[in-house]
C-alpha positions, 0 to 999 in steps of 0.5 A: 712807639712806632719802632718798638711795634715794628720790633716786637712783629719781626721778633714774633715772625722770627719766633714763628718762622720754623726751619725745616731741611730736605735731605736728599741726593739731587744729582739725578731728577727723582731727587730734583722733582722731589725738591720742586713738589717741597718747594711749591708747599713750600711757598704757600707756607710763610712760615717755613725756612726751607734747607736742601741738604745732601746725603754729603752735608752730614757726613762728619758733622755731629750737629749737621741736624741740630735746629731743625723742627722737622725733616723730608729724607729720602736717603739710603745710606745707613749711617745717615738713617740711624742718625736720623732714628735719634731724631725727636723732631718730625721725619717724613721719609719718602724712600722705600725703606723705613727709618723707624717703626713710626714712619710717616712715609710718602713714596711712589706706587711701586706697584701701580708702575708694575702695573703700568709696565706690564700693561704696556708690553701685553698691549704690544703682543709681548708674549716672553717677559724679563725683570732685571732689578736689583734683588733685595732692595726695597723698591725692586722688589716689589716692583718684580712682584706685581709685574710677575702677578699681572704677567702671571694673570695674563697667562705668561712666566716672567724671568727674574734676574738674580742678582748674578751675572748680567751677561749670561741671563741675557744670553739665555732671554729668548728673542722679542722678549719686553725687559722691564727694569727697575730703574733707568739705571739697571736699564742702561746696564741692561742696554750697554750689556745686550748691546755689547753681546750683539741683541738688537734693542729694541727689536731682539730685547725691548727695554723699560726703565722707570724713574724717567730720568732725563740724562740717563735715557738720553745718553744711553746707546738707545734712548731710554722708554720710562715710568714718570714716578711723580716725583714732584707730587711726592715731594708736595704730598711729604710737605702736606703730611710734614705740615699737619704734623707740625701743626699737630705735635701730640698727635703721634699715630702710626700711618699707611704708606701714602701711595703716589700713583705714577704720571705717564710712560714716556716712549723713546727707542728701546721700546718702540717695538712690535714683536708680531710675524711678520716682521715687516709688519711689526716695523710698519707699525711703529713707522704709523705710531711715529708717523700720525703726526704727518697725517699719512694715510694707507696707502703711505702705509702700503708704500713703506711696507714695500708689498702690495696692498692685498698682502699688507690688508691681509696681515692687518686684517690676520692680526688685528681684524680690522683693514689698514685704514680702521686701524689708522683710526683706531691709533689715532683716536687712542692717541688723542684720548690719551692725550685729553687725558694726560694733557691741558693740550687744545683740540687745535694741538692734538689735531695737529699731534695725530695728523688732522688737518684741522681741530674741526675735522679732529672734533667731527671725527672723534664724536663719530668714533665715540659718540661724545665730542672732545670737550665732553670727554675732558669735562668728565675725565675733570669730574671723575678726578674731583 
């Protein structure tokens, strides 16, 4: 009797268990982080059987898709997209492009990374900008069009690139000019060309790319600035939505778009820029942006500037309205902000991050500058989010 119970419980999980495939290319790390957001919905579902197949897997197999009570597809290839179209289990596609009129689509905020983008370079004192994408593909354009509206609002013209002849746009950019790309990839085109031309990156042409993909700003010939898109969170969300569809099968209803804002923009060598006149001034002030860790203070700032301080107190004072020192601050409680934000980092490690000797002095000295202590700043940024 025993065994005869034992045997109709795993025939019922069997009969439960539901076989659920995520096709997608994992050879660069938008693919991969994808992967990890299903794999963590993933684990809080007992009933899920989980596959990764690649675009490759179903090349040449007619039944590669057969079994399967429902599908996460991020892939461009057509051929594969039209099978998938035939489909008549549930499909959630998280890439740019619609399979079918009744997508249930989860991809990144395209625009939201525009934004993130052009905020950046404005903040910088960027006055010429550039897009270099890849025209009519479903996430360029629309990463071209809100970085062009926010430049445009800001009071400024935008070049686009137009799909044709790399090397001669890039001659005719002027110099300090913010370059944001649609993707680490077209940034690293856009570095190996410049670079070949002989236009300093960063200092001529500062470059952004977005996808955060590790590999590709590492190894190119200037380390690679990028957009985290969240990738790991879109894959969670694609996993949710593909649940609930499952659960509810006769619900078929058309959906928006949802919209995964992105995670940070990681700084490396192709923008760590400041295009402001003087020169000397623009490079002392990346030296305090990579330097804060250090604790160095103004007269470290006037020593590698190589001028006097009355000269460099003035060309802080022109640009900025505030003395070397005010300034010092103001970077390092910006920084220490962004990083309660951004990060689960304690009070003891961000002192250390921005150049305070101790969490004490950090604590004391960010209460003055806005009025409330650290704790209190990460509990509301907690509220705000709940």
């Amino acid at each position: 009797m025993k065994s005869l119970i034992i045997f109709y419980e795993i025939c019922y999980t069997v009969f439960r268990m539901k076989k659920l495939a995520l096709i997608s290319e994992n050879a660069r790390d938008f693919g991969r982080e994808l992967a990890k957001g299903v794999a963590d919905f993933a684990q809080m579902r007992s009933d899920w059987v989980l596959e990764l197949l690649t675009p490759a897997d179903l090349m040449g197999k007619s039944d590669a898709l057969d079994g399967y009570a429902g599908f996460i597809a991020h892939v461009n290839q057509d051929t594969i997209r039209r099978r998938l179209q035939n489909c008549t289990v549930p499909i959630i596609n998280t890439f740019a492009k619609p399979i079918s009129k009744l997508d249930i689509s989860v991809d990144c905020d395209h625009a939201a990374i525009a934004r993130m983008a052009a905020g950046h370079f404005l903040k910088r004192g960027f006055r010429t900008f550039a897009y270099c994408g890849f025209p009519g593909a479903a996430f360029s354009d629309p990463r071209e069009r809100a970085f062009s509206r926010e430049i445009s609002d800001a009071g400024h013209e935008v070049s686009v690139f137009n799909g044709r002849n790399l090397n001669a746009w890039l001659r005719r950019l002027p110099g300090k000019c913010a370059v944001f790309c649609a993707n680490d990839v077209r940034a690293y085109h856009v570095i190996r060309t410049a670079t070949a031309l002989g236009r300093a990156v960063p200092d001529d042409l500062a470059v952004l790319g977005s996808d955060n993909d590790a590999m590709i700003c590492a190894f190119s010939p200037i380390p690679i600035s990028s957009i985290d898109p969240n990738a790991r969170r879109i894959g969670f969300a694609a996993a949710r939505l593909l649940d609930d569809v499952l659960k509810h099968p006769s619900v078929r209803k058309i959906r928006p778009t949802l919209r995964i804002k992105p995670g940070k923009l990681i700084e490396r060598t192709s923008t760590l820029v400041y295009p402001i006149d003087p020169d000397w001034l623009g490079r002392l002030l990346a030296y305090i942006e990579t330097s804060l860790p250090d604790g160095i203070s103004p007269a470290d700032i006037v020593a590698k500037s190589g001028y006097s301080y009355p000269v460099v107190e003035k060309a802080f004072k022109r640009n900025f309205d505030e003395t070397i020192a005010q300034y010092l601050l103001r970077m390092r409680m910006e920084k220490a902000e962004r990083l309660l934000t951004e990060t689960n980092l304690s009070s003891k490690e961000i002192a250390a991050r921005i150049g305070f000797n101790t969490p004490q002095h950090f604590c004391a000295t960010f209460h003055r500058y806005y009025g409330h202590s650290p704790t209190c700043h990460k509990g509301s940024i907690v509220r705000n989010h709940q």
